[in-house]
C-alpha positions as CSV (number, residue, x, y, z in Angstrom):
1,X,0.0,0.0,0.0
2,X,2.7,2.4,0.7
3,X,5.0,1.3,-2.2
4,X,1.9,2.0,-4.8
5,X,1.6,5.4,-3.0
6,X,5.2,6.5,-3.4
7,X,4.9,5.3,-6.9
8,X,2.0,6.7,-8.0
9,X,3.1,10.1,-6.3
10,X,6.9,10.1,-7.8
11,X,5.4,9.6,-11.5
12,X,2.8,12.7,-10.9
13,X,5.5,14.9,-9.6
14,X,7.6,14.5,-12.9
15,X,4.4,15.8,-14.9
16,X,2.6,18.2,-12.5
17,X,3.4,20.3,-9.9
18,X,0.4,22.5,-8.9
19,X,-0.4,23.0,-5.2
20,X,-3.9,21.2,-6.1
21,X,-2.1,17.9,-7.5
22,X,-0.3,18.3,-4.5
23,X,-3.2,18.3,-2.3
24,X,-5.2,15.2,-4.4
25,X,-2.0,13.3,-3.7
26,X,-2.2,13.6,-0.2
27,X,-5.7,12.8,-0.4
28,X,-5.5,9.6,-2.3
29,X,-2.7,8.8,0.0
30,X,-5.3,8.8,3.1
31,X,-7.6,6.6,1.3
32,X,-5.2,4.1,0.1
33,X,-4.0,3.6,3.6
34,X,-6.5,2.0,6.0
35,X,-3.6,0.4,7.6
36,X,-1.3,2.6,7.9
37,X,1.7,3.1,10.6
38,X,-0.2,4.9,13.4
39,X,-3.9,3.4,12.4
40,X,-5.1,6.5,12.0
41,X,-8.6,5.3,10.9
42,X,-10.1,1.7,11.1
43,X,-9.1,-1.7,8.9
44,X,-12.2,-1.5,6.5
45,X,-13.2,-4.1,4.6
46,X,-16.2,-4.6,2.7
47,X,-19.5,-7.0,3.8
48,X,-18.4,-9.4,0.6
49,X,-14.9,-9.1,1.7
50,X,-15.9,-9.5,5.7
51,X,-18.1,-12.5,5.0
52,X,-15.1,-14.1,2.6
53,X,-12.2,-13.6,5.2
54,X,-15.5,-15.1,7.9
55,X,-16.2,-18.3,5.8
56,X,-12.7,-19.1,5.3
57,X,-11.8,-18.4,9.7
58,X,-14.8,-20.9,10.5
59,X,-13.8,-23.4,7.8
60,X,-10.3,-23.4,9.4
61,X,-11.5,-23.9,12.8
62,X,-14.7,-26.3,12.9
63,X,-15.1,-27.1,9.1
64,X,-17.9,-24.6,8.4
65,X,-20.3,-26.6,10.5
66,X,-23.1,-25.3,12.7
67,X,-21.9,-28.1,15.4
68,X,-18.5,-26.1,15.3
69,X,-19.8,-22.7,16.6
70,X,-20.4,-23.8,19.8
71,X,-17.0,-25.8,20.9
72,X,-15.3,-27.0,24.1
73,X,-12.6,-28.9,23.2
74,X,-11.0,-31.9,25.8
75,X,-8.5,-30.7,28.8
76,X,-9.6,-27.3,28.3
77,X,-11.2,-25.1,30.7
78,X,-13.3,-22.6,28.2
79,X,-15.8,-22.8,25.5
80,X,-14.5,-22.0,21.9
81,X,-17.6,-19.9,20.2
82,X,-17.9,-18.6,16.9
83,X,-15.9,-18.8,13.5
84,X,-12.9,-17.5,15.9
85,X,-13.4,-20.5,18.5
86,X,-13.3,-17.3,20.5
87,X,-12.6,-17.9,24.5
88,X,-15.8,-17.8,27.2
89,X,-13.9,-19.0,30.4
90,X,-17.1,-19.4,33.6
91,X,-17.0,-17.6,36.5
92,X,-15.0,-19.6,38.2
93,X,-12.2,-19.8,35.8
94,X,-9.3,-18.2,34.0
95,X,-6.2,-19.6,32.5
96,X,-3.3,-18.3,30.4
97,X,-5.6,-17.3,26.9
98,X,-7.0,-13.7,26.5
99,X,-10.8,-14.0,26.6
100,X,-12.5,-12.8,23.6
101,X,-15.8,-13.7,23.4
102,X,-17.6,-11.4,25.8
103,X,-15.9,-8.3,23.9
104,X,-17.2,-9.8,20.6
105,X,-20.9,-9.9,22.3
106,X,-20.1,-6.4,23.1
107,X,-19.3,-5.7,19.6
108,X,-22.3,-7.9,17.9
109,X,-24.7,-5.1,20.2
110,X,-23.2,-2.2,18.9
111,X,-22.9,-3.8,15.4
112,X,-27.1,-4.2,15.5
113,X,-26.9,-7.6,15.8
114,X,-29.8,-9.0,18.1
115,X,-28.4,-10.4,20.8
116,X,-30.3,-12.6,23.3
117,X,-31.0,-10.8,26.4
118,X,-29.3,-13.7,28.4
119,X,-26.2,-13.5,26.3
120,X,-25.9,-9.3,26.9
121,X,-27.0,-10.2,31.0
122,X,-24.1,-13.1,31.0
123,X,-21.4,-12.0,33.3
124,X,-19.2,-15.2,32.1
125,X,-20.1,-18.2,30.7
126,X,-23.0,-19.9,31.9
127,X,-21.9,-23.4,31.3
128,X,-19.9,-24.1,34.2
129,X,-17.5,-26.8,32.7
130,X,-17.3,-29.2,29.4
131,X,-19.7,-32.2,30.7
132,X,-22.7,-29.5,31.2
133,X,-21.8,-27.9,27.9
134,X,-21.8,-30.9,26.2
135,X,-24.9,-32.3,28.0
136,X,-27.0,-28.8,27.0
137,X,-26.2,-29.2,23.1
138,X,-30.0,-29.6,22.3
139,X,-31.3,-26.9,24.9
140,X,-33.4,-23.6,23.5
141,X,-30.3,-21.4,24.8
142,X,-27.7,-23.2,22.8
143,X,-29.8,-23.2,19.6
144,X,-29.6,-19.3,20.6
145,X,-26.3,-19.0,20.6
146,X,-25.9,-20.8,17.4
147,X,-27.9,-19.3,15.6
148,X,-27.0,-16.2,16.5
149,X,-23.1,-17.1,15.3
150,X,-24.3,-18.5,12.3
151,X,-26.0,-15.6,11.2
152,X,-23.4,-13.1,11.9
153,X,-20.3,-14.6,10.1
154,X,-19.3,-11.2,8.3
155,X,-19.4,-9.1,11.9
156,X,-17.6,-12.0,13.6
157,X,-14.8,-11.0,10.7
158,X,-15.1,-7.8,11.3
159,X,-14.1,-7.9,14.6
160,X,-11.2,-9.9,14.4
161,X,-9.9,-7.3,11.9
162,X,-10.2,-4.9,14.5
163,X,-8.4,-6.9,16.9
164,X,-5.7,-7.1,14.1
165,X,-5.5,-3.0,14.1
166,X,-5.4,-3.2,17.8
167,X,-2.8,-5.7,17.3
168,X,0.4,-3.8,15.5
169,X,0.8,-0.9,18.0
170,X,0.7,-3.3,20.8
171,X,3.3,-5.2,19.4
172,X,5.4,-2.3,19.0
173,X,5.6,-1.1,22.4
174,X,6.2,-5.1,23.1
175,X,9.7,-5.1,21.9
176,X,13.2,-3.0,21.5
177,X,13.1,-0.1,19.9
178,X,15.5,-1.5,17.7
179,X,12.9,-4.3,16.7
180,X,10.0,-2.4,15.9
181,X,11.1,-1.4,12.1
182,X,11.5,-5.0,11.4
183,X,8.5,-6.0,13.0
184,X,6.6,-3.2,11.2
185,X,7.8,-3.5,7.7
186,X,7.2,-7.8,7.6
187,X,3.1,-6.6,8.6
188,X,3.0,-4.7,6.0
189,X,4.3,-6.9,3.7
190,X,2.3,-9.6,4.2
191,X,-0.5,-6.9,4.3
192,X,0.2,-5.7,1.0
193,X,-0.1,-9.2,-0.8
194,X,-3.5,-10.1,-2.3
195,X,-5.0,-12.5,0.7
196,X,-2.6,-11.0,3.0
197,X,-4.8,-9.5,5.0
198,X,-7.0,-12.6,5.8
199,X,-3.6,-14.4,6.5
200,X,-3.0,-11.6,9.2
201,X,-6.1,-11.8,10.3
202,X,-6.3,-15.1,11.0
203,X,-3.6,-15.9,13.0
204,X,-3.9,-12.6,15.3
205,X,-6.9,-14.2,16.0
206,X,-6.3,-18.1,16.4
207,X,-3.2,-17.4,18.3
208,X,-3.4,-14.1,19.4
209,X,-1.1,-10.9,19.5
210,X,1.9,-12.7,21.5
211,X,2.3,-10.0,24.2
212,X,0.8,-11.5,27.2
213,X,3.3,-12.6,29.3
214,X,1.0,-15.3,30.5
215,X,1.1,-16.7,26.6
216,X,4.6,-17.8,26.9
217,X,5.9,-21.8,27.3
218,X,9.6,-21.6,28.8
219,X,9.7,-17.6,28.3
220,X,8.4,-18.5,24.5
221,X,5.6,-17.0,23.3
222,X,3.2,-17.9,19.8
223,X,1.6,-14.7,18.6
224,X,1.4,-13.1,15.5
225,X,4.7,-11.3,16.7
226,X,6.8,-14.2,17.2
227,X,5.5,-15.5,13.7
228,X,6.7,-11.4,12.2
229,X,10.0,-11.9,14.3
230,X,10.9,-15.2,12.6
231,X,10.3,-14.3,8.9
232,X,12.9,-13.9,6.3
233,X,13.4,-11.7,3.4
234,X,11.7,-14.2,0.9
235,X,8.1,-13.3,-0.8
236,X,6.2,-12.5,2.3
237,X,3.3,-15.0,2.1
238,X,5.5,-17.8,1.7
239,X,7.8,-16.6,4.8
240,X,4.6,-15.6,7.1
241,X,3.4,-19.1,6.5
242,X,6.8,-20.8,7.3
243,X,7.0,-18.7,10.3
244,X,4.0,-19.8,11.8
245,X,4.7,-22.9,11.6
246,X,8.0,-22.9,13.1
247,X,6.5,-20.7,15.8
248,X,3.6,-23.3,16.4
249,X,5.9,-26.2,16.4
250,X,8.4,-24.6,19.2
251,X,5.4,-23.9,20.7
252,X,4.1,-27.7,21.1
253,X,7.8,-28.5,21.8
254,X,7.6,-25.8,24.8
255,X,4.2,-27.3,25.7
256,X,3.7,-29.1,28.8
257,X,3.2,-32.6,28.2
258,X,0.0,-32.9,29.9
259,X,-2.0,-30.7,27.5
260,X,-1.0,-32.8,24.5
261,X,-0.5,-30.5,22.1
262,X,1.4,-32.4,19.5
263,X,-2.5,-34.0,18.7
264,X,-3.4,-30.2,17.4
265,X,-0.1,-29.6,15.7
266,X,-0.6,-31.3,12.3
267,X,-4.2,-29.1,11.9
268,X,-2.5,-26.0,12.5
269,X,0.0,-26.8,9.8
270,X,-2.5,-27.1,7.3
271,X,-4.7,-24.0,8.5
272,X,-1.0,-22.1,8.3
273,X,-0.2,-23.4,4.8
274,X,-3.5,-21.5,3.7
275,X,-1.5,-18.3,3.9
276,X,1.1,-18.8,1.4
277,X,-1.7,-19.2,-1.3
């Protein structure tokens, strides 16, 4: 996005040079950079593009099925909602994952969606642990809850872009100064491919940001920042995608044994190699 900006702008300045060329420059520029360095505006993407970018999250993370939307995987202490498998922890429970589906409720209300009044009411998540979630799959409230998720896939897409702009200046501030050009120019390579953005999208939000200390196996973390610290200077699809998976590999490595993460490993490989198409 930048690179077709300075182009564009060094092939008008050797035919024009009026204070009004100047100033429809400048405005271009603004619109051509929805993602630029200091977010000054939000990520926009269209409803067809929202709903594209949705499809393709909840394919990679149930399959595209209905069953999928409403998840509790084994050893875990959290539901997994939505084409995100975004995290509901109960009341009584918290672990080392950010939790994001409350704030997606949040955004689903302000979005228009209609919410369930028991969903806006919930102060965590009303299934207490996986045997009750399981047991309730056929209850009114569940049917709720999925068809709410299936009916807002583009808004559920929508917010995890905004969690990806929330994502690069956090990142930043995360690391030595030093760092932080690297860092930044790798996003916006991989943003400035065609699919890049989903790819960026995606993993910010099946793996997160990678700035929580409590994300971290042996002082390790998994994030999108430890898959932009690990890329090389090859086409940046190709490297993003190899990143991630040598991130998400150390990661199951670091792991500890209990949690049996090497079952989940060869699935993320496959969801990873998406991002080098």
């Amino acid at each position: 996005m930048k690179s077709l900006i300075l182009r564009f702008s060094e092939a008008g300045l050797e035919s024009a040079c009026s204070a009004t060329y100047l100033l429809l420059l400048t405005w271009i520029g603004a619109l051509l950079t929805p993602i630029g360095s200091a977010f000054p505006q939000s990520i926009r993407i269209s409803d067809w593009q929202a709903e594209r970018i949705g499809r393709r999250l909840w394919q990679n993370e149930s399959g595209g099925t209905i069953a999928g939307l409403t998840a509790w995987n084994s050893g875990e202490d959290f539901a997994s909602l939505g084409i995100g498998h975004f995290i509901w922890y109960p009341a009584d429970k918290r672990g080392p994952f950010e939790e994001s589906f409350p704030p997606l409720l949040q955004y689903l209300v302000a979005s228009g969606a209609a919410v369930p009044a028991w969903m806006r009411q919930a102060q965590a998540c009303p299934w207490s642990d996986r045997r009750r979630f399981l047991a309730d799959q056929q209850s009114p409230r569940m049917k709720e809850l999925r068809q709410l998720l299936a009916e807002t896939i583009g808004d559920q897409a929508k917010f995890a872009a905004m969690r990806l702009e929330r994502a690069l200046p956090k990142m930043l501030e995360a690391v030595p100064g030093g760092e932080g050009a690297r860092i930044r120019g790798n996003f916006y390579r991989v943003a400035d491919e065609p699919g890049g953005l989903y790819a960026l999208v995606d993993y910010a939000n099946f793996k997160g940001e990678g700035t929580l200390a409590s994300e971290r196996y042996h002082g390790e973390g998994w994030g999108l920042l430890q898959v932009l610290e690990e890329m090389g200077k090859g086409p940046a699809k190709s490297e993003f995608s190899q990143a991630a998976d040598k991130v998400l590999t150390r990661r199951v490595a670091n792991s500890p044994v209990e949690r049996n993460e090497n079952r989940w490993l060869p699935g993320w490989r496959n969801r990873v190699r998406t991002y080098a198409e």
